[in-house]
C-alpha positions in Angstrom: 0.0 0.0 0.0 1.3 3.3 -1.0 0.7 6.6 0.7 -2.3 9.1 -0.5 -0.8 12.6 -1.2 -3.5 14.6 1.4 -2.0 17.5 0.7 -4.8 19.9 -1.0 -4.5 21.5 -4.1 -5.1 24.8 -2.5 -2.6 25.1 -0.2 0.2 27.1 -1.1 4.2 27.3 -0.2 6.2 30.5 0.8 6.2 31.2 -3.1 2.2 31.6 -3.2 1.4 29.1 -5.9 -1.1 26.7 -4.7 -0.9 22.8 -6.2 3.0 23.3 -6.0 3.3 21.0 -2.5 0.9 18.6 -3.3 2.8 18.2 -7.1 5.9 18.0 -5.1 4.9 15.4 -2.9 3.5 13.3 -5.4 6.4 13.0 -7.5 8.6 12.4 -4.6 6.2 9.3 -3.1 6.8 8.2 -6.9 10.3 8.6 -6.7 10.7 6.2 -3.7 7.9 3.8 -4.8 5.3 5.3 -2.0 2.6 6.7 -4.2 -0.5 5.0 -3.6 -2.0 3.2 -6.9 -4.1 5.3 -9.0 -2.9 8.7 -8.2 -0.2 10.0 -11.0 3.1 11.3 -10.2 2.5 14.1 -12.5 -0.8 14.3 -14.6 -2.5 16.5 -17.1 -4.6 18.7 -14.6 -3.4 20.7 -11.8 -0.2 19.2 -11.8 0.1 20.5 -15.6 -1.6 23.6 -15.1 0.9 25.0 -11.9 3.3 23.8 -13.9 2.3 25.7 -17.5 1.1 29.0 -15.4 4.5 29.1 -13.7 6.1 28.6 -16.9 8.1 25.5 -15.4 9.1 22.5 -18.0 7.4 19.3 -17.2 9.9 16.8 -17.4 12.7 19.0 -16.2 10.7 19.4 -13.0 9.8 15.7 -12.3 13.3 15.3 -13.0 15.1 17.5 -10.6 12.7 16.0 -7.9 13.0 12.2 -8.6 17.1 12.6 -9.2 17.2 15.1 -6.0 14.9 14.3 -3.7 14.7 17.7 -2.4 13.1 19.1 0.4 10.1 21.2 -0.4 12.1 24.7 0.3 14.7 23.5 -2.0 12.3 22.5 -5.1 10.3 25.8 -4.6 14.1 27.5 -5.2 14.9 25.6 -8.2 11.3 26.6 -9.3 12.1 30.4 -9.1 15.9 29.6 -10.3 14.6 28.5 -13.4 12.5 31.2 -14.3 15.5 33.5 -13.4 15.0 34.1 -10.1 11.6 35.7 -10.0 7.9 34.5 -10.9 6.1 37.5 -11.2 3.0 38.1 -9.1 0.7 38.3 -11.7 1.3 34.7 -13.0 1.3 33.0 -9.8 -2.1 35.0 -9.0 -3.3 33.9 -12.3 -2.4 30.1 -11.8 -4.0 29.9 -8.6 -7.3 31.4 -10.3 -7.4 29.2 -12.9 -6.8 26.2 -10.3 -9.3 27.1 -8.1 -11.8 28.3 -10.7 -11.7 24.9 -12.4 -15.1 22.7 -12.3 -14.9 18.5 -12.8 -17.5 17.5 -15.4 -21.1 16.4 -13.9 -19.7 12.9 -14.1 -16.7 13.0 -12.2 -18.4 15.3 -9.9 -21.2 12.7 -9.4 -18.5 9.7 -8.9 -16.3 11.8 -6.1 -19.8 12.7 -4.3 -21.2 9.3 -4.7 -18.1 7.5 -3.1 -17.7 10.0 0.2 -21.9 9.4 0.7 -22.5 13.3 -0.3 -25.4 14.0 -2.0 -25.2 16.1 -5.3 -27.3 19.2 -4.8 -25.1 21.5 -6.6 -23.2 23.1 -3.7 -19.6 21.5 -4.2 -18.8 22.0 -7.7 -14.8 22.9 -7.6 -12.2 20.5 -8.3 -10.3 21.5 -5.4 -12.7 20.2 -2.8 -14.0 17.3 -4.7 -10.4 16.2 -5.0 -10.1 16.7 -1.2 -13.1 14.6 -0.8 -11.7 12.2 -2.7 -8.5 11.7 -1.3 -10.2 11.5 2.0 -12.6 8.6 1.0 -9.9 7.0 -0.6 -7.8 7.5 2.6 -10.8 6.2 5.1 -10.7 3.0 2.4 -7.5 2.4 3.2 -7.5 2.8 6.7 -10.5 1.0 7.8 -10.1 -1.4 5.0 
């Protein structure tokens, strides 16, 4: 059994850009072996969008983290080192908008709710806290087995 990344998608580092831990921490499970099945080191929606609103590389940042290992202080450093040593505000507050402002489909929205026992009226509609509620099902699953 692998460990679920519970680190929200909303919580930010001392850099400001939210998704950047829980990115981090995923790779780095991955890197040792420890991410729990069914969660992606690095996929094509938050992880992809911090990534492209911070104007990091994809495979250079999975790279510097599986090969390094570094502590999350240290990857938020190489972030701003690549960018030349400053991200300007106004891209990092633009990243977390377009994180936070993203929706899941009615589907996926429906599945998440389903599985925690949360009835779909139309109040939770963000990706952000459906993800939460996901990981936390999936973590009670685990846990009480």
């Amino acid at each position: 059994m692998g460990t679920i990344p519970l680190i929200s998608s909303d919580l930010a580092g001392p850099l400001g850009a939210i998704h950047l831990p829980r990115l981090w921490s995923k790779v780095l499970l991955s890197a040792r072996g420890q991410l729990e099945d069914g969660y992606d080191e690095c996929g094509q929606g938050f992880d992809q969008m911090v990534l492209d609103g911070l104007g990091i590389d994809r495979d250079s940042a999975v790279g510097y983290i599986k090969s390094n290992l570094p502590t999350y202080a240290q990857f938020e450093a190489w972030v701003v080192q690549q960018r030349g040593g400053s991200i300007p505000q106004g891209e990092i507050d633009a990243s977390n908008a377009a994180i936070r402002g993203y929706d899941h489909d009615d589907d996926t929205r429906g599945s998440i709710l389903s599985a925690a026992g949360v009835a779909d009226d139309g109040s939770i509609l963000d990706a952000v806290n459906l993800n939460n509620l996901d990981d936390w099902t999936e973590m009670h699953a685990a846990v009480t087995g």
